[in-house]
NUTITI-649829 format. One record per residue (C-alpha): residue number from 1; residue in three letters; x, y, z. Coordinates in steps of 0.2 Angstrom, whole numbers, plus 5000, padded with zeros to 4 digits. Example, Ala and Ser with C-alpha at 12.3 -4.5 7.8 and 13.67 -1.06 7.14 Angstrom:
    k    r     X     Y     Z
    1  ALA  5062  4978  5039
    2  SER  5068  4995  5036
! end
This chain:
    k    r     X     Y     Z
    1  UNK  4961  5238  5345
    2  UNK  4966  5228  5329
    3  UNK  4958  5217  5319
    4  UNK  4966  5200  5326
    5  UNK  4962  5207  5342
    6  UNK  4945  5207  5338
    7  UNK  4943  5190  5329
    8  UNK  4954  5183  5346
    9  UNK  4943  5189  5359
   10  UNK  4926  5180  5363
   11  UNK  4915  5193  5354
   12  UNK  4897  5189  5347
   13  UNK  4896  5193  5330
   14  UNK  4911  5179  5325
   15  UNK  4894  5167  5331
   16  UNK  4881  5179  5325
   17  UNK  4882  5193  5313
   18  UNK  4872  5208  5317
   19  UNK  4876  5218  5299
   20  UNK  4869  5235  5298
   21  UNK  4869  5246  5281
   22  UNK  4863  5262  5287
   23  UNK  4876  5270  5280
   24  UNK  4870  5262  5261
   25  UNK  4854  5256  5260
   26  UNK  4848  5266  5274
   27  UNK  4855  5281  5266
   28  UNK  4845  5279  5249
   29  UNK  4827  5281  5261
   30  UNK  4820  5299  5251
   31  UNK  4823  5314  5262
   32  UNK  4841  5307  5271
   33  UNK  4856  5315  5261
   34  UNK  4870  5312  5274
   35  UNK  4887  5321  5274
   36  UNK  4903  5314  5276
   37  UNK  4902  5321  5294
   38  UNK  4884  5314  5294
   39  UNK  4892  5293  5292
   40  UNK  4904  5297  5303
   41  UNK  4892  5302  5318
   42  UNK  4881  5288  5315
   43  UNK  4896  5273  5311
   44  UNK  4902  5279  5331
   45  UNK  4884  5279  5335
   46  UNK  4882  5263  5326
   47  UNK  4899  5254  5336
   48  UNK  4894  5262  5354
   49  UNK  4878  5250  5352
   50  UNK  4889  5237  5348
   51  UNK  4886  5229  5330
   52  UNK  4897  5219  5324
   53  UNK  4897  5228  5303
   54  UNK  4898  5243  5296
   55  UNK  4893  5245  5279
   56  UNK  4900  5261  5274
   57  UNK  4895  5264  5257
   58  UNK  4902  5260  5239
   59  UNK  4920  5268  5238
   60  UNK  4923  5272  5220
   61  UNK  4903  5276  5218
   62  UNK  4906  5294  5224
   63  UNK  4918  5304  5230
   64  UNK  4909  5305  5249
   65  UNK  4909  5286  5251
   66  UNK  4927  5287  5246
   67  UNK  4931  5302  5258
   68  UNK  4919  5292  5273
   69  UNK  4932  5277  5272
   70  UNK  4947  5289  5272
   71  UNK  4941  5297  5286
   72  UNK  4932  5282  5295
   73  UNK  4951  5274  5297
   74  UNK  4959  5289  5303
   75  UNK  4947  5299  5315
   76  UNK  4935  5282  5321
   77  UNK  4945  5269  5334
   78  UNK  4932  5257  5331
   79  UNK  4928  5248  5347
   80  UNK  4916  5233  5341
   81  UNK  4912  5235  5323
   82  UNK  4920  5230  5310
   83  UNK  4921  5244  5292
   84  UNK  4914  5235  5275
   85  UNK  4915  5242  5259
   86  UNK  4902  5236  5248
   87  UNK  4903  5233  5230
   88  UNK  4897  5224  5215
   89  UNK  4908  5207  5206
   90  UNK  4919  5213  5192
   91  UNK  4911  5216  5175
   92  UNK  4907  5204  5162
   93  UNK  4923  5202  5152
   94  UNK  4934  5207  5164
   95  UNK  4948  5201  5176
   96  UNK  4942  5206  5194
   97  UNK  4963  5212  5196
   98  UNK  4960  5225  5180
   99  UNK  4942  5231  5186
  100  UNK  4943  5247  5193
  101  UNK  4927  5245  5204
  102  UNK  4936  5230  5211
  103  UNK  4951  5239  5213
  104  UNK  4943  5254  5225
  105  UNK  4936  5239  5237
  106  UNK  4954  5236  5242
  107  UNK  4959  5254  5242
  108  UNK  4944  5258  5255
  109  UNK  4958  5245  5266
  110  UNK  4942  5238  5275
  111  UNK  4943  5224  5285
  112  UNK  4925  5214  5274
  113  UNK  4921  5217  5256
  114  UNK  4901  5215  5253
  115  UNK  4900  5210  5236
  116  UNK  4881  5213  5227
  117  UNK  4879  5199  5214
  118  UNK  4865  5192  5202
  119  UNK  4855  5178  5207
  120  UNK  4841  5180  5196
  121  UNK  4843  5173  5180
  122  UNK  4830  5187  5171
  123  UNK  4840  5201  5180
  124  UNK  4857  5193  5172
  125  UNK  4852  5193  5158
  126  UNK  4843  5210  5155
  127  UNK  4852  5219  5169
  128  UNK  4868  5212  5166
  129  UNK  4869  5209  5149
  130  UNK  4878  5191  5150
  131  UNK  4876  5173  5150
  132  UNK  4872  5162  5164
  133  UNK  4887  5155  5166
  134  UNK  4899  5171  5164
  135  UNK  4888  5179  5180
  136  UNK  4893  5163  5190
  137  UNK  4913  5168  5185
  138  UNK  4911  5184  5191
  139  UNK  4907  5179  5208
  140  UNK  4919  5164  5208
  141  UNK  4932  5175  5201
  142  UNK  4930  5192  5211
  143  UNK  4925  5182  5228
  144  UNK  4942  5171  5225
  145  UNK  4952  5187  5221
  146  UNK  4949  5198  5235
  147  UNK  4949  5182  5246
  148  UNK  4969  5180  5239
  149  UNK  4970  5199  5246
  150  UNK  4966  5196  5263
  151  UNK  4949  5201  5263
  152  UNK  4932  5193  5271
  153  UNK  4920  5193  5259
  154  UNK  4903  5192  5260
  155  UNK  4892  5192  5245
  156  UNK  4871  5197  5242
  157  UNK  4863  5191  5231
  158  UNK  4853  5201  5226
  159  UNK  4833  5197  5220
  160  UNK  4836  5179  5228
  161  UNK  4819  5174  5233
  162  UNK  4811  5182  5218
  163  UNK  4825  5172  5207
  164  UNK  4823  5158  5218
  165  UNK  4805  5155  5214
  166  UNK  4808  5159  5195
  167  UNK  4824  5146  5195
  168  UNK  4829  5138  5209
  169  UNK  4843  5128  5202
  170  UNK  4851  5142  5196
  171  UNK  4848  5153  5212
  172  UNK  4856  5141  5221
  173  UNK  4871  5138  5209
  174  UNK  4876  5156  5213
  175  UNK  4876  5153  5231
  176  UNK  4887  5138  5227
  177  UNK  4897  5148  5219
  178  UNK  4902  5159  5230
  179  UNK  4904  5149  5246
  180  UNK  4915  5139  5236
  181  UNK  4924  5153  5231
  182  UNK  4927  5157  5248
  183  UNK  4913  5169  5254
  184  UNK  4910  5168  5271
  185  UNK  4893  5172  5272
  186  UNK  4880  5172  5257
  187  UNK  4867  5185  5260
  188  UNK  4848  5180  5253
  189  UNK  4840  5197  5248
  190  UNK  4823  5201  5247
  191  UNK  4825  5215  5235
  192  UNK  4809  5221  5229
  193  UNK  4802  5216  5249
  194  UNK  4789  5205  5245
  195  UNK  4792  5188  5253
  196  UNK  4781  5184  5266
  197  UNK  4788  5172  5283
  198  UNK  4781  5156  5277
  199  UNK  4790  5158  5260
  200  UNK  4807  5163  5268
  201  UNK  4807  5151  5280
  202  UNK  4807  5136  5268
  203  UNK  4818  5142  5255
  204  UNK  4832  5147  5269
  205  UNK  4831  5132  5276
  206  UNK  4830  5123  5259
  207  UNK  4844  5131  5252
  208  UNK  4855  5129  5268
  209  UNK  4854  5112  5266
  210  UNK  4857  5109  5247
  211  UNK  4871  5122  5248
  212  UNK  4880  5120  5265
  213  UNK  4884  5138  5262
  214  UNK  4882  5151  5280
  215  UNK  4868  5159  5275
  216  UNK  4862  5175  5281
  217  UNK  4846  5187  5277
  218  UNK  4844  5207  5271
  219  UNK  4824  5211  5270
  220  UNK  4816  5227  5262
  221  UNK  4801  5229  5270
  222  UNK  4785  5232  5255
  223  UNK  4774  5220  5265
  224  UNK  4775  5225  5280
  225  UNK  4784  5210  5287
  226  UNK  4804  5213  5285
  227  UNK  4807  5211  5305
  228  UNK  4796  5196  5305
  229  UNK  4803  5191  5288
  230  UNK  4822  5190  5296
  231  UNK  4818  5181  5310
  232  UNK  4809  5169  5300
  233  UNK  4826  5167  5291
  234  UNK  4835  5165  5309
  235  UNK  4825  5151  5313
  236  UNK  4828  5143  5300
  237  UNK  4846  5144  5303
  238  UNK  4853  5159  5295
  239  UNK  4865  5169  5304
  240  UNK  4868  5187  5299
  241  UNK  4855  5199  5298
  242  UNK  4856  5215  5289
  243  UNK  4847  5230  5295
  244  UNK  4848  5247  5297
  245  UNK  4846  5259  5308
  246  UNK  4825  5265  5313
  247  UNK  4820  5252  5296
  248  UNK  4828  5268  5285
  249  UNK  4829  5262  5266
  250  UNK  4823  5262  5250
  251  UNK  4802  5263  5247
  252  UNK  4795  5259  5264
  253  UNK  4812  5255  5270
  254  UNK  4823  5238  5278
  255  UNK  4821  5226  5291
  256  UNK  4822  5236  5307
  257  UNK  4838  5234  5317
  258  UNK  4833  5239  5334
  259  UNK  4818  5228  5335
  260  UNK  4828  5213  5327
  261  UNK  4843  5214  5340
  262  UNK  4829  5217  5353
  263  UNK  4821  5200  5350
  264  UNK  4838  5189  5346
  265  UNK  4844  5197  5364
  266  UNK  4827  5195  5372
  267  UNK  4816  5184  5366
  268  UNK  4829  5172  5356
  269  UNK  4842  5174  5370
  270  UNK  4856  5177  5357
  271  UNK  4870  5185  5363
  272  UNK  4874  5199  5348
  273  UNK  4878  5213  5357
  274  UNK  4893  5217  5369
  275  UNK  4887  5218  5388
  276  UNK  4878  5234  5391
  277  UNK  4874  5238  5372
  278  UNK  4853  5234  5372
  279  UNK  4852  5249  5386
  280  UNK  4858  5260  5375
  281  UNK  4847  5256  5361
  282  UNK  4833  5268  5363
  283  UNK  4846  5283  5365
  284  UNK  4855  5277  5349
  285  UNK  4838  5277  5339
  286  UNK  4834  5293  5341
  287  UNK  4853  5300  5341
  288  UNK  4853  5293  5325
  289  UNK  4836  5300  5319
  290  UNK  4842  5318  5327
  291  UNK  4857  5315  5312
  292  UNK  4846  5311  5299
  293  UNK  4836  5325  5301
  294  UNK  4819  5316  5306
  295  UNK  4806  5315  5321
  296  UNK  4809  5300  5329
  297  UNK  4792  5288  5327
  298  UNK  4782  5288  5345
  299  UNK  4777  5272  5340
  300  UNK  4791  5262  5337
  301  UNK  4792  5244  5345
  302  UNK  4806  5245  5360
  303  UNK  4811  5262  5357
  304  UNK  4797  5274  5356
  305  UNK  4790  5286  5368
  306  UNK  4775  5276  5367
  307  UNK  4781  5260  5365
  308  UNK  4778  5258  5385
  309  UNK  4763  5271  5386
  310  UNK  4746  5264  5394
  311  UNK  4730  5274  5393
  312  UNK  4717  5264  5397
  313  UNK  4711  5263  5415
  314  UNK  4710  5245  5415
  315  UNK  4728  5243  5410
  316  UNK  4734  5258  5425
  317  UNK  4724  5247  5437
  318  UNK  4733  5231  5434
  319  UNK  4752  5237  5432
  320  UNK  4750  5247  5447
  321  UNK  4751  5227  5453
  322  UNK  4763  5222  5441
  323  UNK  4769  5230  5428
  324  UNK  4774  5212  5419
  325  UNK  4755  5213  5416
  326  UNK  4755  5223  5401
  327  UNK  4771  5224  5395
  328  UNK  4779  5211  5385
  329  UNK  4799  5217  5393
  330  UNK  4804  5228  5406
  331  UNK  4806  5243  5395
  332  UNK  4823  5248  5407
  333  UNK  4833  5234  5397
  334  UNK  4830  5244  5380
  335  UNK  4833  5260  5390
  336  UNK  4815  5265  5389
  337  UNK  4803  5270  5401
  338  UNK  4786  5266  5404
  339  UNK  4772  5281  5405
  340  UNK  4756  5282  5410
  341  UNK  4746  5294  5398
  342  UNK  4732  5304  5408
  343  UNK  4717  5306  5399
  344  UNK  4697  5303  5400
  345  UNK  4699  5284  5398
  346  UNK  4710  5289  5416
  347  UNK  4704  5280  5433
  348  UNK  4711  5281  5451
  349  UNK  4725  5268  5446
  350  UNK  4732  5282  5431
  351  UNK  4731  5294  5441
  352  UNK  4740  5290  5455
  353  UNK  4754  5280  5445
  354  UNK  4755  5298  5435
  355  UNK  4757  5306  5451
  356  UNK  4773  5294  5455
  357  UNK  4777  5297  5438
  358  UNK  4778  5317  5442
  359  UNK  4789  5313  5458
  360  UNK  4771  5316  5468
  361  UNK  4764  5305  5480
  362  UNK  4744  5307  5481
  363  UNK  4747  5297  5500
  364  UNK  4733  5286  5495
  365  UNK  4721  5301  5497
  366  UNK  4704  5295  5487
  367  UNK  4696  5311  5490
  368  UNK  4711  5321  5479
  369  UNK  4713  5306  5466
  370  UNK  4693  5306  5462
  371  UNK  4695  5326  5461
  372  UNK  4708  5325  5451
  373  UNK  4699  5310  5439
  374  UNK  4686  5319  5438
  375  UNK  4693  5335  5433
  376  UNK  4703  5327  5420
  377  UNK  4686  5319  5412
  378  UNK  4677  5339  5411
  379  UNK  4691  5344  5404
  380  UNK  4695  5332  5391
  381  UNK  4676  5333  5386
  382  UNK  4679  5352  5385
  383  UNK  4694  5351  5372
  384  UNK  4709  5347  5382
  385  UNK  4722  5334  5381
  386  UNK  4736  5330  5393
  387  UNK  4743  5315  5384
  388  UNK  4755  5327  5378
  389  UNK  4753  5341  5388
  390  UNK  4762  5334  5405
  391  UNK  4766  5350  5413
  392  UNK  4747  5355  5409
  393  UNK  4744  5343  5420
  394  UNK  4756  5342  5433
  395  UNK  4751  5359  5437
  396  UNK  4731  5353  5438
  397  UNK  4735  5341  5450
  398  UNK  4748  5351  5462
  399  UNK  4732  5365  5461
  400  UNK  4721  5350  5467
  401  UNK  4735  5344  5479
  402  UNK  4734  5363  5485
  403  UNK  4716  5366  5489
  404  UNK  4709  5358  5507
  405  UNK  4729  5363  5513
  406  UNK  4731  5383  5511
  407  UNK  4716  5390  5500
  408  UNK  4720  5392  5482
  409  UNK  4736  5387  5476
  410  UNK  4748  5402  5475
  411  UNK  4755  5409  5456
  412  UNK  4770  5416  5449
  413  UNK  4758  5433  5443
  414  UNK  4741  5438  5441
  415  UNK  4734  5444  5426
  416  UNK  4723  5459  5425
  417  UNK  4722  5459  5406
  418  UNK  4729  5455  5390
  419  UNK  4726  5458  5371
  420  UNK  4735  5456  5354
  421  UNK  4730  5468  5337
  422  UNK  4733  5463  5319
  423  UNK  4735  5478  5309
  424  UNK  4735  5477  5289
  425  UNK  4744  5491  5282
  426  UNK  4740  5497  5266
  427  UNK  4758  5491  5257
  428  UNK  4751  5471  5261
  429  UNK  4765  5470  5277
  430  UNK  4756  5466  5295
  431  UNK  4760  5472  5311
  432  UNK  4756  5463  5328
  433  UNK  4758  5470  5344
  434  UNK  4752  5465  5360
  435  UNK  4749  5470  5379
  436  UNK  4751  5462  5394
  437  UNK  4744  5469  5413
  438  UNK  4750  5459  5427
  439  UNK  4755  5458  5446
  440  UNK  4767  5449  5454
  441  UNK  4775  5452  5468
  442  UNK  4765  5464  5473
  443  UNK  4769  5476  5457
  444  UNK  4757  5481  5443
  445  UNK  4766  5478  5426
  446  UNK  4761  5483  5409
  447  UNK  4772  5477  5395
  448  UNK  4770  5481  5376
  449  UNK  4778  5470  5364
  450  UNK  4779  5467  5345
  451  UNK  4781  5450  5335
  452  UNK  4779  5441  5320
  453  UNK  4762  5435  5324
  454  UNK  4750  5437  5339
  455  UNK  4755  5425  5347
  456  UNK  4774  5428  5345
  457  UNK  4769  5446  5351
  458  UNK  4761  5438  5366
  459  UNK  4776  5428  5373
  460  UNK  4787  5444  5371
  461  UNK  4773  5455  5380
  462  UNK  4777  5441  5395
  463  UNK  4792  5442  5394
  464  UNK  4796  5460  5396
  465  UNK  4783  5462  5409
  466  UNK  4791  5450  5421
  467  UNK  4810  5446  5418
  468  UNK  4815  5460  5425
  469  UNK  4807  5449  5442
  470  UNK  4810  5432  5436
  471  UNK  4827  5433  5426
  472  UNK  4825  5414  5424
  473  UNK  4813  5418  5410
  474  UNK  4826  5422  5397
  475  UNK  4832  5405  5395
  476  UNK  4814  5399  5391
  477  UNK  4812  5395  5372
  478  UNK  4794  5392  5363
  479  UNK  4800  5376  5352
  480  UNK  4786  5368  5344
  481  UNK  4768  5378  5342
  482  UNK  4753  5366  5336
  483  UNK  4734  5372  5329
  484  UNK  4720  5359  5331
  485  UNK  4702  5362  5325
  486  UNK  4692  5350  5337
  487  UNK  4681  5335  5329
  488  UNK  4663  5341  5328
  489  UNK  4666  5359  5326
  490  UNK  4663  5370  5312
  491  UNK  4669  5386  5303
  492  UNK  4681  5399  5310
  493  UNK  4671  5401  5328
  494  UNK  4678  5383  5332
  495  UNK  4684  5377  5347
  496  UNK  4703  5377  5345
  497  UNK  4716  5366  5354
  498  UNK  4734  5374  5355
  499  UNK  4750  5364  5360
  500  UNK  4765  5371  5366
  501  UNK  4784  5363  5368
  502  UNK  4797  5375  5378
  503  UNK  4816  5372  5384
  504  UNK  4827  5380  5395
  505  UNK  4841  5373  5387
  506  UNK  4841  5356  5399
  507  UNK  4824  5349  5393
  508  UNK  4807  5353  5385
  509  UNK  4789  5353  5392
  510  UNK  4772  5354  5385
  511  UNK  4757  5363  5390
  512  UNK  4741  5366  5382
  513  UNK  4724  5377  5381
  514  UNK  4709  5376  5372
  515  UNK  4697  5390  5369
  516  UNK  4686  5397  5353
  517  UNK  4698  5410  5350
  518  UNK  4716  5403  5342
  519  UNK  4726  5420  5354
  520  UNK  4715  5415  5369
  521  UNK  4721  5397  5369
  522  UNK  4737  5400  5363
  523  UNK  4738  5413  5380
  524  UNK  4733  5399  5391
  525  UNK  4746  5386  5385
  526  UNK  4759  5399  5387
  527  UNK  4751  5404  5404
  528  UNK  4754  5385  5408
  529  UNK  4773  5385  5400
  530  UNK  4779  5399  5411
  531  UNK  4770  5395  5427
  532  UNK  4779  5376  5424
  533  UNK  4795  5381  5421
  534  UNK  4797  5393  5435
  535  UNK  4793  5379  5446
  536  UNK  4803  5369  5435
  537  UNK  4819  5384  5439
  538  UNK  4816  5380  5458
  539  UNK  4808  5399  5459
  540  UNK  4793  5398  5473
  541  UNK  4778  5407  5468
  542  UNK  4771  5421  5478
  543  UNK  4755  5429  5470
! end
């Protein structure tokens, strides 16, 4: 699709910019150093959602940016967004046709230029080194030369609202100057991120209305309030939002892209993302953190695994009515999902909508659900947790489901025994080793196994012994192993919690054990883990 395509069809970011610089500003968050590859996979991430820019990077800045923008126009058929390269106005002094920053905007051949210029009249002068009235020609002069080159430009100015409140006329001269100059959009940036809504609100809408220029908003997000601080900025009539990707950025990072779209599509009614593009924001979140190399955060508004979570009885009780009841959206049109977490605070309502959750249907059975609740409270007072162990639990309540029908629940094998040994040898290596008695299927199996811990050891020992009867084993994979020393126990004879992840390739599950010995809860968490994938293989159990 080419760019007058685009600018001919209906599309809405010509009436409302979403502008996301994950790819820049994002990319300067400590711990993100992306590849060339990296930008690439997020910018198609990026246009599958359905932003309408793309801030690439600084082309001329560093040889990956200048590769990303190469590589961007010859391997990316860009769908929805449009590329920008971003870059500063041309140095004091000099023409913007002989700066050779300037010069590597248009050699990027993006479709937008994002200029970054001075708006504070202390950072002109000690940043920048010139007079007042030379910064104002930069912008005029660069703006009005890549304009003449067939660019869209938009310009930040950068430090505005701390430069505003040190010297509103000039702060505003500089947006004059380059909306005059021919810059389509004049970006008002919180810099050092520590505006609050109030104070955005009334300078946008003041500076909007002494300057007539199209304003928009690019928040950092020091106090907290960078989401609330852009809308703040919408309602007061800007419209272009800059963002990035999970807040990624600088210090404690930028306005928040997927909970700013979220609330213009949902709660403002904007339309700013192509049909179908706010269902695909919780998989393009965490695609994106997958790239970058960080756990996606469970608590994130719209797009976290507990952004739809309720615990509480209470709450289980009423959306088992209405869902609408504690939940500010149906969490379907961000392509979320609503849990219910299981725990001590559980009633009858948690339970069952868990069950429904788990594809189980407890048919109203009170006697089971109060078991089950019950159960659930014992063993939560014991150590355990299944608010991130649901296959733990699943399993508890098909073993409930299971008694009153044929006697005791059937299993997969039976353990006769088990033990792991630590031995310190005398050149400071250790050795662990492990054994494993078992029955299933009628056949008594001892397995041997070393590893590079007990635990290890332990999970080999299984797998020896039974793989040979349950060859589905082989594609189970420990991914995660986590340690917990219990509040209100001491020293090293503890109560010790142990949570385990494990994939078969097509999904993970987690299952937990709690006991005074670290091996012995490891062993039941495992236990757990094997016994749920089995039945998660579609193997029927037989001991």
């Amino acid at each position: 699709m080419t760019d007058a395509q685009k600018d001919a069809q209906d599309a809405p970011d010509d009436a409302f910019h979403v502008f996301d610089t994950t790819l820049r500003d994002g990319a300067q968050r400590e711990g993100i150093n992306l590849t060339v590859a990296d930008k690439l996979t997020i910018a198609r991430h990026l246009d599958d959602f359905g932003v309408g820019f793309i801030e690439g990077g600084w082309p001329g800045a560093n040889p990956r940016d200048t590769e990303f923008f190469q590589r961007a126009r010859e391997e990316i058929d860009f769908q929805h967004a449009r590329l920008v390269a971003f870059g500063a106005t041309r140095k004091a002094g000099v023409r913007a046709e002989d700066d050779p920053q300037v010069a590597a905007l248009l050699d990027a051949r993006t479709p937008v230029v994002c200029l970054v210029a001075k708006s504070h009249d202390r950072h002109v002068e000690l940043a920048l080194r010139t007079t007042l009235d030379e910064n104002l020609a930069m912008v005029r002069d660069t703006v009005s030369y890549l304009r003449g080159q067939g660019r869209r430009v938009f310009v930040d100015c950068e430090h505005f609202f701390d430069g505003y409140y040190a010297n509103p006329g000039y702060a505003k001269q500089v947006v004059r100057a380059a909306h005059e100059a021919g810059a389509e959009v004049v970006v008002l940036c919180d810099t050092n991120g520590g505006m609050l809504p109030a104070h955005v609100q009334a300078v946008v809408r003041t500076v909007l209305a002494d300057t007539g220029a199209r304003l928009g908003i690019h928040a950092q997000d020091d106090t907290g309030c960078a989401v609330a601080n852009t809308l703040a900025a919408v309602d007061a009539g800007a419209t272009h939002v800059q963002c990035t990707a999970n807040g990624y950025g600088e210090r404690v990072g930028n306005s928040n892209l997927f909970p700013v779209v979220a609330a213009l599509e949902v709660k403002y009614g904007k339309r700013v993302l192509p049909e179908g593009g706010l269902k695909e924001m919780t998989r393009i979140s965490h695609a994106i953190a997958e790239v970058v190399n960080l756990t996606p955060s469970t608590h994130e508004p719209y797009v976290g695994v507990s952004a739809f979570a309720h615990k509480a009885g209470l709450h289980a009780s009423a959306i088992k009515v209405d869902p609408d009841l504690y939940q500010h959206i149906d969490p379907e049109r961000v392509g979320n999902t609503m849990r219910m977490l299981v725990s001590d605070m559980a009633g009858r309502a948690s339970i069952e909508l868990k069950g429904k959750e788990l594809g189980i249907d407890l048919g109203g059975d009170r006697e089971l659900v109060g078991r089950v609740v019950e159960r659930v409270k014992e063993r939560e007072l014991a150590g355990y947790t299944y608010e991130a162990a649901d296959a733990s639990f699943e399993l508890l309540l098909r073993e409930e489901l299971q008694k009153g029908k044929e006697g005791s629940a059937p299993r997969y094998y039976r353990v006769e025994s088990w033990r792991a040994i630590v031995e310190d040898r005398p050149d400071g290596t250790h050795a662990n080793e492990a054994t494993v008695k078992l029955w299933a299927k009628g056949e008594r199996l001892v397995a041997t196994a070393e590893g590079n811990g007990p635990v290890n050891a332990l999970d080999r020992a299984l797998r020896v012994g039974l793989e040979r009867i349950y060859p589905q084993l082989a594609e189970f994979e420990l991914v995660d192993y986590k340690v917990r020393i219990l509040e209100g126990h001491q020293g090293t004879g503890s109560i010790t919690r142990v949570l385990v992840s494990t994939s078969d390739g097509r999904g993970e599950w987690s299952t937990v054990g709690v006991a005074e010995n670290v091996i012995a809860a490891s062993w039941q968490a495992l236990d757990d883990a094997y016994a749920y994938g089995l039945r998660r293989a579609g193997v029927e159990p037989r001991e």
